[in-house]
mmJSON file of the N, C-alpha and C atoms, coordinates in Angstrom:
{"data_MODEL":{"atom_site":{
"group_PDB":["ATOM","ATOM","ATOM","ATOM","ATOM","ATOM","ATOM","ATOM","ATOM","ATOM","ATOM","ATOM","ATOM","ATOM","ATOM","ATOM","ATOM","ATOM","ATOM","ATOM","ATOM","ATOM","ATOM","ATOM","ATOM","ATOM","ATOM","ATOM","ATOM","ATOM","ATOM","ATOM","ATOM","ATOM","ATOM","ATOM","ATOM","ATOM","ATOM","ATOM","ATOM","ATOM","ATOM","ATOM","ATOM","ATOM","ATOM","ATOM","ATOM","ATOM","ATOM","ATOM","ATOM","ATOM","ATOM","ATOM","ATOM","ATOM","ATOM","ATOM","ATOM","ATOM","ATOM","ATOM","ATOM","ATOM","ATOM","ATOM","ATOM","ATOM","ATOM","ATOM","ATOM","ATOM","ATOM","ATOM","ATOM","ATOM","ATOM","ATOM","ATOM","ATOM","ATOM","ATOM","ATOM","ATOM","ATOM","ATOM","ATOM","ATOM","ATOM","ATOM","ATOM","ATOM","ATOM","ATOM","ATOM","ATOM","ATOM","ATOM","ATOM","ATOM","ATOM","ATOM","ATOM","ATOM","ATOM","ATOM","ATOM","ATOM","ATOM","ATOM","ATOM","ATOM","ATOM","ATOM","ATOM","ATOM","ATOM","ATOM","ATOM","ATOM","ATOM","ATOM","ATOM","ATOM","ATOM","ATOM","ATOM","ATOM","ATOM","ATOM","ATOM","ATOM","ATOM","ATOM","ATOM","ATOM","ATOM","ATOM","ATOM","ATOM","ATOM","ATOM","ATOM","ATOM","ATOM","ATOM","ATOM","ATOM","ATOM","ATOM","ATOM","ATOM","ATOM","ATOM","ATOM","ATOM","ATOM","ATOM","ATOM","ATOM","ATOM","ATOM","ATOM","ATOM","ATOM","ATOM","ATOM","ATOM","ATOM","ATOM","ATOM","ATOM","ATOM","ATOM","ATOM","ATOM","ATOM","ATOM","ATOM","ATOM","ATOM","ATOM","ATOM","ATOM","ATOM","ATOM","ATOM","ATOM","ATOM","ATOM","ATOM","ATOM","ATOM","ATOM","ATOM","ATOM","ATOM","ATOM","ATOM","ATOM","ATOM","ATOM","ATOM","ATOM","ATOM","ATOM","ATOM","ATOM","ATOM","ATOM","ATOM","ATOM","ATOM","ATOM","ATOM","ATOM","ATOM"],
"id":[1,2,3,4,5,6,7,8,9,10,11,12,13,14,15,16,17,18,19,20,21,22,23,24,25,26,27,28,29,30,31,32,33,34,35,36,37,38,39,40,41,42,43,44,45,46,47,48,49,50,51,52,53,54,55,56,57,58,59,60,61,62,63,64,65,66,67,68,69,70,71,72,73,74,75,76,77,78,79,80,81,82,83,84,85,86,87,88,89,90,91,92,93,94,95,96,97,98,99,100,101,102,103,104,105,106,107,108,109,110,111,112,113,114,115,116,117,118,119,120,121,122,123,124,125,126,127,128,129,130,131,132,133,134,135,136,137,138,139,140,141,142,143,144,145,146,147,148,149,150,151,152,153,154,155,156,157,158,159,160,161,162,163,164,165,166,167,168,169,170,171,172,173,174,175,176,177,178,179,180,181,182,183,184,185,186,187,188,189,190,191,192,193,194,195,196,197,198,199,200,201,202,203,204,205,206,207,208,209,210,211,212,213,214,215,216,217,218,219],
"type_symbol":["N","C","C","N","C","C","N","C","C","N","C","C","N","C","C","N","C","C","N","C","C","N","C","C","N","C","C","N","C","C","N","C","C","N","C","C","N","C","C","N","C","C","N","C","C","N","C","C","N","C","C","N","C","C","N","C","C","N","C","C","N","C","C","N","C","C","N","C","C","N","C","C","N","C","C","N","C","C","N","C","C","N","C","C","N","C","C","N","C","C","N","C","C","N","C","C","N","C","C","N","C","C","N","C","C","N","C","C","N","C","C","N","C","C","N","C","C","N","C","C","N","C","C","N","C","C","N","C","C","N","C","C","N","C","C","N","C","C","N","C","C","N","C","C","N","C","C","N","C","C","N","C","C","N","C","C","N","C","C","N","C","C","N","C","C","N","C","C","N","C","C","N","C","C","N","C","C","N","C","C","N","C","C","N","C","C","N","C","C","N","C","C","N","C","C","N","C","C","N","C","C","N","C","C","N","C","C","N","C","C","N","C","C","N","C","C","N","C","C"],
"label_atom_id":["N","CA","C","N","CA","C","N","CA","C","N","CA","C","N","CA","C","N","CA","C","N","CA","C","N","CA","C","N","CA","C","N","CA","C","N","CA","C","N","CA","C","N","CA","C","N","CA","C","N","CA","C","N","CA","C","N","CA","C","N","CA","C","N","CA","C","N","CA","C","N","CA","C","N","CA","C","N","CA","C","N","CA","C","N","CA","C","N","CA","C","N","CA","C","N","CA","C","N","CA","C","N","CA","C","N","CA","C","N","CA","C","N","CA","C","N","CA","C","N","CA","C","N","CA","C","N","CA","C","N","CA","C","N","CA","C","N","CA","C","N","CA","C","N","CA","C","N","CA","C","N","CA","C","N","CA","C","N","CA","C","N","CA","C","N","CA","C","N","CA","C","N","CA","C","N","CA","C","N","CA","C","N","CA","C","N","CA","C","N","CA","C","N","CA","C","N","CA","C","N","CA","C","N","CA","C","N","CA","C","N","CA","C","N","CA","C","N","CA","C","N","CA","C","N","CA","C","N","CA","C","N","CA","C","N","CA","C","N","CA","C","N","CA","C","N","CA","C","N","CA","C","N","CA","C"],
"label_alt_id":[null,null,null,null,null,null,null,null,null,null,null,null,null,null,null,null,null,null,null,null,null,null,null,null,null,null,null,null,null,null,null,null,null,null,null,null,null,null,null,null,null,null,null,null,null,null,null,null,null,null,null,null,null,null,null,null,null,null,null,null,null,null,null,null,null,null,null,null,null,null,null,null,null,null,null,null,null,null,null,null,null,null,null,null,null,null,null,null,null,null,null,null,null,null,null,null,null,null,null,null,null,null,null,null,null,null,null,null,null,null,null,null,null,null,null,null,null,null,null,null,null,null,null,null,null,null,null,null,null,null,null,null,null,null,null,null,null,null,null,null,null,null,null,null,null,null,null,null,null,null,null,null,null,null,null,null,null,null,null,null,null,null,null,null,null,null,null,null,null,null,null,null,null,null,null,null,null,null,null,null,null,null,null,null,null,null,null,null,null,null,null,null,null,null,null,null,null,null,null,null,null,null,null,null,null,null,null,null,null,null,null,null,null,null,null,null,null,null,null],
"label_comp_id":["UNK","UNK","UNK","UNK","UNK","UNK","UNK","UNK","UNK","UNK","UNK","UNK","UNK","UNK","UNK","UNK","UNK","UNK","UNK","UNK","UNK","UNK","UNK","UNK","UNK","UNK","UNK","UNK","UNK","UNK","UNK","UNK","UNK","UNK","UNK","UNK","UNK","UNK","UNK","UNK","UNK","UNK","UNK","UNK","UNK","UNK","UNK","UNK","UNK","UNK","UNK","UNK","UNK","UNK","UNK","UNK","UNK","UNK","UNK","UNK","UNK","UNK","UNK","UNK","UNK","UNK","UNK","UNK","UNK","UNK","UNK","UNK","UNK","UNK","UNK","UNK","UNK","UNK","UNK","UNK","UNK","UNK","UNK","UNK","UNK","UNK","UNK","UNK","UNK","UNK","UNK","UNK","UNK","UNK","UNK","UNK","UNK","UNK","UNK","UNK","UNK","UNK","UNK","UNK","UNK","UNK","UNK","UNK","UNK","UNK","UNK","UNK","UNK","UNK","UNK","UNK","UNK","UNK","UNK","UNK","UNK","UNK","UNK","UNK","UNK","UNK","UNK","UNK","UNK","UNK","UNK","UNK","UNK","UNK","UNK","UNK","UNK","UNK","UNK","UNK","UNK","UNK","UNK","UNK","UNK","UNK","UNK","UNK","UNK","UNK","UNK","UNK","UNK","UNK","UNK","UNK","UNK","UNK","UNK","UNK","UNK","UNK","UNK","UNK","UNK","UNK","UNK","UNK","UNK","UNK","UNK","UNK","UNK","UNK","UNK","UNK","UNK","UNK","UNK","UNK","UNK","UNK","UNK","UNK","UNK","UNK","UNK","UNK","UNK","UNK","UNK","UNK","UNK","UNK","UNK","UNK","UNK","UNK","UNK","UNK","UNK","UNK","UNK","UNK","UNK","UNK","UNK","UNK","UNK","UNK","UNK","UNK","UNK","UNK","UNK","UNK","UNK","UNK","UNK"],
"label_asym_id":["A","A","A","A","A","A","A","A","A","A","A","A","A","A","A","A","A","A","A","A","A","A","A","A","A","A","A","A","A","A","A","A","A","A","A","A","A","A","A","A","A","A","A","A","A","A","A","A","A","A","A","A","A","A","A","A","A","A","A","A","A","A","A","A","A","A","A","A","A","A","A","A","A","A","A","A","A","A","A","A","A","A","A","A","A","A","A","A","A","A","A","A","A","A","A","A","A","A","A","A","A","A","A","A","A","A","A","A","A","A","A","A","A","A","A","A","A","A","A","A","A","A","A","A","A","A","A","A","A","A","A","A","A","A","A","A","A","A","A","A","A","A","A","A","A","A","A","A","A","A","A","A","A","A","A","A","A","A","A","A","A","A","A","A","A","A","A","A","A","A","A","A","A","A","A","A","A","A","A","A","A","A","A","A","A","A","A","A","A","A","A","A","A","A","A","A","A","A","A","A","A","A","A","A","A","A","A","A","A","A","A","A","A","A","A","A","A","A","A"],
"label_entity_id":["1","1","1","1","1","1","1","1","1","1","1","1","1","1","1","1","1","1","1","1","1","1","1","1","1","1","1","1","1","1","1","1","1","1","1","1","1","1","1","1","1","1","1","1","1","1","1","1","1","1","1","1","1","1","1","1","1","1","1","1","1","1","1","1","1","1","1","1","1","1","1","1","1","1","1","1","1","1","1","1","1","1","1","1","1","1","1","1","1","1","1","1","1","1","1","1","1","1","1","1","1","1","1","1","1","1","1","1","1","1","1","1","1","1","1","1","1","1","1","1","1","1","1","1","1","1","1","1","1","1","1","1","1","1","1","1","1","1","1","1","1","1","1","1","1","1","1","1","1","1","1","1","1","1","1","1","1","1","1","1","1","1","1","1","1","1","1","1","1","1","1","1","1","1","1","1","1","1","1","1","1","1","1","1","1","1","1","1","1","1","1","1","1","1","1","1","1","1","1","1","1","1","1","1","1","1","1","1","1","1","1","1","1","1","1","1","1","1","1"],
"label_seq_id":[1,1,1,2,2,2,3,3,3,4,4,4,5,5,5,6,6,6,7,7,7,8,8,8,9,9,9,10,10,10,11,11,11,12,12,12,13,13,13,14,14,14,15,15,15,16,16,16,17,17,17,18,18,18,19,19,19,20,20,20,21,21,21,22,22,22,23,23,23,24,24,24,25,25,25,26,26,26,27,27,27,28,28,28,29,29,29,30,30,30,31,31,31,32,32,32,33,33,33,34,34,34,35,35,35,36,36,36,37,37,37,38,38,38,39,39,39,40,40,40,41,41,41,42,42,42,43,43,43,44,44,44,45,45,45,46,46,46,47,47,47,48,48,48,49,49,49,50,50,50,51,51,51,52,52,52,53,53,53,54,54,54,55,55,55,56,56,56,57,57,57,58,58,58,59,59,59,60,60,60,61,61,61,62,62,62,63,63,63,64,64,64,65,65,65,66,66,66,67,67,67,68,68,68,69,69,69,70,70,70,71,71,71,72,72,72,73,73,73],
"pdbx_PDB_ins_code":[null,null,null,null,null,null,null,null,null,null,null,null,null,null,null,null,null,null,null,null,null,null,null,null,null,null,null,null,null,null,null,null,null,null,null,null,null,null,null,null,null,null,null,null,null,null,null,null,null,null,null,null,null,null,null,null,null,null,null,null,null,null,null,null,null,null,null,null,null,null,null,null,null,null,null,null,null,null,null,null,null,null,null,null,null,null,null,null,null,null,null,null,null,null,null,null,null,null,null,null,null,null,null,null,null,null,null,null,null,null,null,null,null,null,null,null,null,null,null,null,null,null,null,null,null,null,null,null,null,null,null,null,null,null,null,null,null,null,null,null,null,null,null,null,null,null,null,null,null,null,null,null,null,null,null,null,null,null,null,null,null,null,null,null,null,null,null,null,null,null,null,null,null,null,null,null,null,null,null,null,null,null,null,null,null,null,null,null,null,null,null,null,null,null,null,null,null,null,null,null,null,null,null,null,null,null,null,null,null,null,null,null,null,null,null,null,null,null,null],
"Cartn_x":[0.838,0.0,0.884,0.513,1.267,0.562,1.781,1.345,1.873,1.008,1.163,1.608,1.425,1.529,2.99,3.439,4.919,4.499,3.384,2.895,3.471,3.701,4.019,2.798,2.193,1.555,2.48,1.806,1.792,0.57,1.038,0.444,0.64,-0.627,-1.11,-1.969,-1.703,-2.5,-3.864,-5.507,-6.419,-6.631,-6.008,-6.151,-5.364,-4.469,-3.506,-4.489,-4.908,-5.947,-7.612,-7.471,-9.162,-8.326,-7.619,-6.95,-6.903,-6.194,-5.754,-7.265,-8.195,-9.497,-9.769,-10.196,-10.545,-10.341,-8.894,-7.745,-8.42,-8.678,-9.023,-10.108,-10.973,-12.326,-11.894,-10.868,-10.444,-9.776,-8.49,-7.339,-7.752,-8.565,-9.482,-11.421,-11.505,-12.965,-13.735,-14.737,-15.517,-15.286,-14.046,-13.52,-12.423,-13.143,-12.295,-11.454,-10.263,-9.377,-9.161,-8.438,-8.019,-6.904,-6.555,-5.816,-4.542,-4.171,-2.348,-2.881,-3.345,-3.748,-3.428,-4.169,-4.42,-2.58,-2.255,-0.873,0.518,0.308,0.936,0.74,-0.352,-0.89,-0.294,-0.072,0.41,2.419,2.779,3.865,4.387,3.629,3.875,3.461,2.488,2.74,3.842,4.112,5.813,6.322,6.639,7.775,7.808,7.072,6.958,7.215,6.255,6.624,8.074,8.548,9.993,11.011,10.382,11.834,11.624,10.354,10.041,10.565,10.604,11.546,12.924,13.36,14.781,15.324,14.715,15.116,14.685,13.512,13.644,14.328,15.217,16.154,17.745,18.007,19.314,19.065,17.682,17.633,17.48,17.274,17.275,15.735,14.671,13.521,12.721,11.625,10.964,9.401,8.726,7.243,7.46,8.355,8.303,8.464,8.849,9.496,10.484,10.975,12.494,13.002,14.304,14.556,15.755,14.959,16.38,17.614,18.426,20.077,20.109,20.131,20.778,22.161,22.405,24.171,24.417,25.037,26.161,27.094,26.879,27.808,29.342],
"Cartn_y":[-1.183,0.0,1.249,1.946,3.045,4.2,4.849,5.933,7.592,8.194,9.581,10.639,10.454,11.141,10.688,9.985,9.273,9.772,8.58,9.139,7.819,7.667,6.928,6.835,5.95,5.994,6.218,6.817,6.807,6.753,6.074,5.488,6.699,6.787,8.349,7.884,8.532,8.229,8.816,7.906,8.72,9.91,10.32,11.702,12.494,12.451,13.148,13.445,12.114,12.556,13.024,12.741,13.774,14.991,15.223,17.007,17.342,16.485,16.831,16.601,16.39,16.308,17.575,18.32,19.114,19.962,20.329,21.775,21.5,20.006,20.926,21.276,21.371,22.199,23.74,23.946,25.141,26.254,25.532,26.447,26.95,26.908,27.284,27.39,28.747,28.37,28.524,27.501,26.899,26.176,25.36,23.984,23.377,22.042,20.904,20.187,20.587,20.182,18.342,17.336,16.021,15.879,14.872,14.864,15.368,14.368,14.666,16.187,16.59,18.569,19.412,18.579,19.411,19.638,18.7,18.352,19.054,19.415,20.094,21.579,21.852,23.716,23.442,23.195,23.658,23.716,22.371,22.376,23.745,24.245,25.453,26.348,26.361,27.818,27.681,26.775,27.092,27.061,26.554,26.909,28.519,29.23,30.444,31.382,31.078,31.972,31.545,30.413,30.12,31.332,30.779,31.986,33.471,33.811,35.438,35.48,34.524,34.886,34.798,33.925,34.375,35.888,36.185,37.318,38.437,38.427,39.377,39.335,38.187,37.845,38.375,38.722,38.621,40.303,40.884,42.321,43.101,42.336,43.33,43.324,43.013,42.983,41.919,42.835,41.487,42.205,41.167,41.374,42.592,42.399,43.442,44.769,44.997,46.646,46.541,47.502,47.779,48.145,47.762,47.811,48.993,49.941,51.08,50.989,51.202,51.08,51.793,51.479,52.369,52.548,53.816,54.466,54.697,54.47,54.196,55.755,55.97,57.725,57.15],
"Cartn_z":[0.0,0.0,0.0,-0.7,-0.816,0.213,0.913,1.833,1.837,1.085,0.131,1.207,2.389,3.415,4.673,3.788,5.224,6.511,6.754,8.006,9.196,10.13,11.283,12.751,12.925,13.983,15.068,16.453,18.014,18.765,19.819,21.458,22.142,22.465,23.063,24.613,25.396,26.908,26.435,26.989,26.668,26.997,28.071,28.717,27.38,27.036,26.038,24.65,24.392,22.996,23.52,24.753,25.041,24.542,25.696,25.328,23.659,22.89,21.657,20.947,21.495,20.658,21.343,22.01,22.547,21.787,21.764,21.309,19.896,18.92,17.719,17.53,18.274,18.092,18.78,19.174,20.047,18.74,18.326,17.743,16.24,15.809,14.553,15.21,15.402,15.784,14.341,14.836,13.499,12.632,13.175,12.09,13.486,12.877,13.883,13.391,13.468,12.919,13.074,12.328,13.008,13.902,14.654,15.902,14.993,13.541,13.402,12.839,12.386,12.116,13.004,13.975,15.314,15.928,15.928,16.134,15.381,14.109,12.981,13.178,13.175,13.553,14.613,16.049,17.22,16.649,16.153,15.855,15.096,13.825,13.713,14.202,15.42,16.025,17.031,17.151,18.354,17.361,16.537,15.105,15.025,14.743,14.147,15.604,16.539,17.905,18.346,18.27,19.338,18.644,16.754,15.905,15.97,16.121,16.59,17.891,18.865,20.724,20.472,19.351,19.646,18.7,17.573,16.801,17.69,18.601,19.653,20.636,21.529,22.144,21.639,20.607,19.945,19.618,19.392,18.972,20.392,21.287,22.612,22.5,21.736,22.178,23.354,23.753,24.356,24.175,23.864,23.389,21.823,21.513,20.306,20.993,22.162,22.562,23.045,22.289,22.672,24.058,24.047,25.906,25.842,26.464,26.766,27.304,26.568,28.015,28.997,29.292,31.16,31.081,30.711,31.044,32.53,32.376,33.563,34.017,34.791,35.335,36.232],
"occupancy":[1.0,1.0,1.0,1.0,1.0,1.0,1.0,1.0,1.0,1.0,1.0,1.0,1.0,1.0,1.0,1.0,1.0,1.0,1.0,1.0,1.0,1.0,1.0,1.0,1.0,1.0,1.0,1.0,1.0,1.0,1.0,1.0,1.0,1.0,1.0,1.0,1.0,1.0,1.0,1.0,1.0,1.0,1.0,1.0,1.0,1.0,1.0,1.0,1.0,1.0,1.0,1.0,1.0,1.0,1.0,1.0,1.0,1.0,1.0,1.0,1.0,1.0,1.0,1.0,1.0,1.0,1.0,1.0,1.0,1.0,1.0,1.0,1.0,1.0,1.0,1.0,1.0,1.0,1.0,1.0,1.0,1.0,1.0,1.0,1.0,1.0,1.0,1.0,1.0,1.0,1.0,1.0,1.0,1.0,1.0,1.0,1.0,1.0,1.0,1.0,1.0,1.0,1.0,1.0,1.0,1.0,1.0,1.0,1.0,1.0,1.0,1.0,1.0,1.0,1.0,1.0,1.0,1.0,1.0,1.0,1.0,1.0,1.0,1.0,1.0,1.0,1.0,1.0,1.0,1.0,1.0,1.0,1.0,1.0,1.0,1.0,1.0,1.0,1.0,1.0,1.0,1.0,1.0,1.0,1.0,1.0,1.0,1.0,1.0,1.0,1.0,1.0,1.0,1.0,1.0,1.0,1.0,1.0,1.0,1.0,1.0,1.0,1.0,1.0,1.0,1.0,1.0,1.0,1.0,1.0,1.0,1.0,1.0,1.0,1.0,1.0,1.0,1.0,1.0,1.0,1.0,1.0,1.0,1.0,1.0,1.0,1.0,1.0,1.0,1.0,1.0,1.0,1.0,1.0,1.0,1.0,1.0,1.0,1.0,1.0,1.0,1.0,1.0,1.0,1.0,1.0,1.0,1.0,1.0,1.0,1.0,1.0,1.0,1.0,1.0,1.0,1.0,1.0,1.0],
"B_iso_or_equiv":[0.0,0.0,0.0,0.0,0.0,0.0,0.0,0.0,0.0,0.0,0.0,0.0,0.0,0.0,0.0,0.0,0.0,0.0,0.0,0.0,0.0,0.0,0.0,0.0,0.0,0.0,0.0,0.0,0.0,0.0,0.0,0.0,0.0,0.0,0.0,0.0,0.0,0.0,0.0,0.0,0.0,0.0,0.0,0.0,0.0,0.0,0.0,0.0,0.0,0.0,0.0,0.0,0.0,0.0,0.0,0.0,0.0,0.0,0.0,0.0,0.0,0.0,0.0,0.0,0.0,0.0,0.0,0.0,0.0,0.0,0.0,0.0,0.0,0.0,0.0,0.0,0.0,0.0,0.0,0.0,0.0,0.0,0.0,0.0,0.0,0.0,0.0,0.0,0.0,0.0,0.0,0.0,0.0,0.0,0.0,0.0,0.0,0.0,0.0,0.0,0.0,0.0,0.0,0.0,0.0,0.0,0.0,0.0,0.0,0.0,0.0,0.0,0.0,0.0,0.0,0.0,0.0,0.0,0.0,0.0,0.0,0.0,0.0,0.0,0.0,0.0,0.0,0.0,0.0,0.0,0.0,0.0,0.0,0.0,0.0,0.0,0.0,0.0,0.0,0.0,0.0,0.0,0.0,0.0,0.0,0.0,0.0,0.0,0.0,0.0,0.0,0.0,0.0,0.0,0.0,0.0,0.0,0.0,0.0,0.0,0.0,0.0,0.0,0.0,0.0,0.0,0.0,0.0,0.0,0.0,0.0,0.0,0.0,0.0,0.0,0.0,0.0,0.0,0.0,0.0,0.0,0.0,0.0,0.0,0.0,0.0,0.0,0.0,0.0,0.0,0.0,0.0,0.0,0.0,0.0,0.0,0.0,0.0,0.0,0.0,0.0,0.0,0.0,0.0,0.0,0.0,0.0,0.0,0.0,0.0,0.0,0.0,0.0,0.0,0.0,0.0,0.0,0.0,0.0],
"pdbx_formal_charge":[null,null,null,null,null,null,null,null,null,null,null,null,null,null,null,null,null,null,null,null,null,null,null,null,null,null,null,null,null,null,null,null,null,null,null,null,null,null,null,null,null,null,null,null,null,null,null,null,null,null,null,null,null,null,null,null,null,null,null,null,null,null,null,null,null,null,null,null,null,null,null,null,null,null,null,null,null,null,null,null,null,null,null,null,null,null,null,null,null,null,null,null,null,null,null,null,null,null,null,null,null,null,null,null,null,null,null,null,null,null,null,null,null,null,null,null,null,null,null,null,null,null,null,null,null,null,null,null,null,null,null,null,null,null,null,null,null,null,null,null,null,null,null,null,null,null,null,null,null,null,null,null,null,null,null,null,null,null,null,null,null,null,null,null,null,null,null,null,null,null,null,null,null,null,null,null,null,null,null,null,null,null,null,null,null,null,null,null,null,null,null,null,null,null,null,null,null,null,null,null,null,null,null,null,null,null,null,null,null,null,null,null,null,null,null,null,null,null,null],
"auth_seq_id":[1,1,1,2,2,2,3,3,3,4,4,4,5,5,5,6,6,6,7,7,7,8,8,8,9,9,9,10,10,10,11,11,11,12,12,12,13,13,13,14,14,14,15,15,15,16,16,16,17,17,17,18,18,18,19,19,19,20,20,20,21,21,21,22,22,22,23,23,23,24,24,24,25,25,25,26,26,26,27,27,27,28,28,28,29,29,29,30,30,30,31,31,31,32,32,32,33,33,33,34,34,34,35,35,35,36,36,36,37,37,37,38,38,38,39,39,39,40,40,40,41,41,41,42,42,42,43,43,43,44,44,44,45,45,45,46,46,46,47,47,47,48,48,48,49,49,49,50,50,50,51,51,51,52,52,52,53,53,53,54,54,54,55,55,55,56,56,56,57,57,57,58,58,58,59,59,59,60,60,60,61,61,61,62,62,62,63,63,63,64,64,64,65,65,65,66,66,66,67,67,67,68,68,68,69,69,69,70,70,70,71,71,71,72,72,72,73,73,73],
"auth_comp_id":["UNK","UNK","UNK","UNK","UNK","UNK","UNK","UNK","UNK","UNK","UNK","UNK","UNK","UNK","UNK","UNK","UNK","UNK","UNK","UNK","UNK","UNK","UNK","UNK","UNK","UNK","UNK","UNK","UNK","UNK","UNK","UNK","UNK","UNK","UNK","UNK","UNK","UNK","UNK","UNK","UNK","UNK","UNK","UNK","UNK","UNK","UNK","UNK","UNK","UNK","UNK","UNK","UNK","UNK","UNK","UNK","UNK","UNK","UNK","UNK","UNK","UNK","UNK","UNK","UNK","UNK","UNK","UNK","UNK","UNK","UNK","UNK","UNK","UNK","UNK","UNK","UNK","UNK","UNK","UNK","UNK","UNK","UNK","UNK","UNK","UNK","UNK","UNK","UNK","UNK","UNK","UNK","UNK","UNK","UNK","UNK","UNK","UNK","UNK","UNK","UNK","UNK","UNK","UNK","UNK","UNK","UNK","UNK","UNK","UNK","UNK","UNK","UNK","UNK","UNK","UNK","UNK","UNK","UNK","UNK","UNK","UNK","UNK","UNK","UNK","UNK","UNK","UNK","UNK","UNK","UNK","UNK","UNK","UNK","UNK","UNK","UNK","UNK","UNK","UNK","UNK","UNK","UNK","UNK","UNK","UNK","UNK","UNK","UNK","UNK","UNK","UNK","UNK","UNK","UNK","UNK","UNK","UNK","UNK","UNK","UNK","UNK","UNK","UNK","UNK","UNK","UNK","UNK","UNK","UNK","UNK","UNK","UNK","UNK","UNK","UNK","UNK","UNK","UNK","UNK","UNK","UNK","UNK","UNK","UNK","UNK","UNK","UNK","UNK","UNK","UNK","UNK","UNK","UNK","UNK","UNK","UNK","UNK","UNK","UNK","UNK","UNK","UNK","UNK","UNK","UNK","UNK","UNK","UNK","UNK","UNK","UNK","UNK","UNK","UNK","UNK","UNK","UNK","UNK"],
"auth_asym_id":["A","A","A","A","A","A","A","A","A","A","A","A","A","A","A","A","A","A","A","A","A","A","A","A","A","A","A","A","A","A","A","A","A","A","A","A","A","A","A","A","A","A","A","A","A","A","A","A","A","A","A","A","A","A","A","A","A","A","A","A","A","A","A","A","A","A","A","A","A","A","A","A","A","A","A","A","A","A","A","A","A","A","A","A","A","A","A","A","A","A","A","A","A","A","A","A","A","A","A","A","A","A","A","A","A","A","A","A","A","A","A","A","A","A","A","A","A","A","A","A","A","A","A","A","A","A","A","A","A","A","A","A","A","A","A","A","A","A","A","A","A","A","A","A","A","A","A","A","A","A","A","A","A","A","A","A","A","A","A","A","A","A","A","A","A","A","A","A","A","A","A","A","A","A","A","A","A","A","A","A","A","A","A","A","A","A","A","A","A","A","A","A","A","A","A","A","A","A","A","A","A","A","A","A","A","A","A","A","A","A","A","A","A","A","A","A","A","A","A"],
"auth_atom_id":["N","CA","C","N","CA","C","N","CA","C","N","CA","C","N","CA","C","N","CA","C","N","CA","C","N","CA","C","N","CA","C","N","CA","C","N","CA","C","N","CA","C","N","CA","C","N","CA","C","N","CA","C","N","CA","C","N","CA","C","N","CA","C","N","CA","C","N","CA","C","N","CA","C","N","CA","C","N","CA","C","N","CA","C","N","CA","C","N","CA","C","N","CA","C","N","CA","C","N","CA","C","N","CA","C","N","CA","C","N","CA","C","N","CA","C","N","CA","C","N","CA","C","N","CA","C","N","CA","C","N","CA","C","N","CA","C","N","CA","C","N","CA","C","N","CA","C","N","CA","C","N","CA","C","N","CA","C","N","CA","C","N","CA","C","N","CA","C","N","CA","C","N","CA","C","N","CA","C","N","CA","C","N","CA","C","N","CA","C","N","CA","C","N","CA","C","N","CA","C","N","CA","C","N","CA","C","N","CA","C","N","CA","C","N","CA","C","N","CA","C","N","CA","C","N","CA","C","N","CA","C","N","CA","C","N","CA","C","N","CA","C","N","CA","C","N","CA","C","N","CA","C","N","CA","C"],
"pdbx_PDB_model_num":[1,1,1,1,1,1,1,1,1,1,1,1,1,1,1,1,1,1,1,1,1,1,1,1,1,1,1,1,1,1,1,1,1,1,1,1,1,1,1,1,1,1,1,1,1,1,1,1,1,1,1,1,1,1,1,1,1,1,1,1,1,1,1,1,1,1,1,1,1,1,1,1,1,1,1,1,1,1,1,1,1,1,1,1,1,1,1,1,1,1,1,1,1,1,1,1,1,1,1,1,1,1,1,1,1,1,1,1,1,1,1,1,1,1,1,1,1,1,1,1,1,1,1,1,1,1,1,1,1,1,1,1,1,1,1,1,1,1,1,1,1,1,1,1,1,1,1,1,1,1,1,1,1,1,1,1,1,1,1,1,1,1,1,1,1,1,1,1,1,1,1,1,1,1,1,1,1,1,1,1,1,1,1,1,1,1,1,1,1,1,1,1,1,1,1,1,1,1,1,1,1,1,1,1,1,1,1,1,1,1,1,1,1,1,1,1,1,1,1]
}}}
């Protein structure tokens, strides 16, 4: 059988996939996403937020405002 998607199953605690059923009726309101969806959208929103914390980490930002120096007398 051919598998168009190189996808791999996992063993999930039921508590873990209640949650992950939950979140995709949550993280898109008005569409329920499927568990590996649900799973992929979160993966890229820490993808995209972790690389916006460090380019604000390395620019002296935090939350996107700039941090004043304090000179020294």
């Amino acid at each position: 059988m051919f598998d168009k998607y190189k996808s791999k199953s996992v063993t999930l605690r039921l508590t873990t996939h209640d949650n992950l059923y939950n979140l995709s009726k949550k993280v898109r309101p008005g569409d329920t996403l499927s568990i590996p969806r649900t799973i992929e959208y979160l993966k890229d929103f820490y993808d995209t937020n972790s690389s916006n914390s460090q380019s604000n980490a390395t620019k002296g930002n935090t939350n996107g405002i700039q941090k004043k120096e304090i000179s020294q007398s």
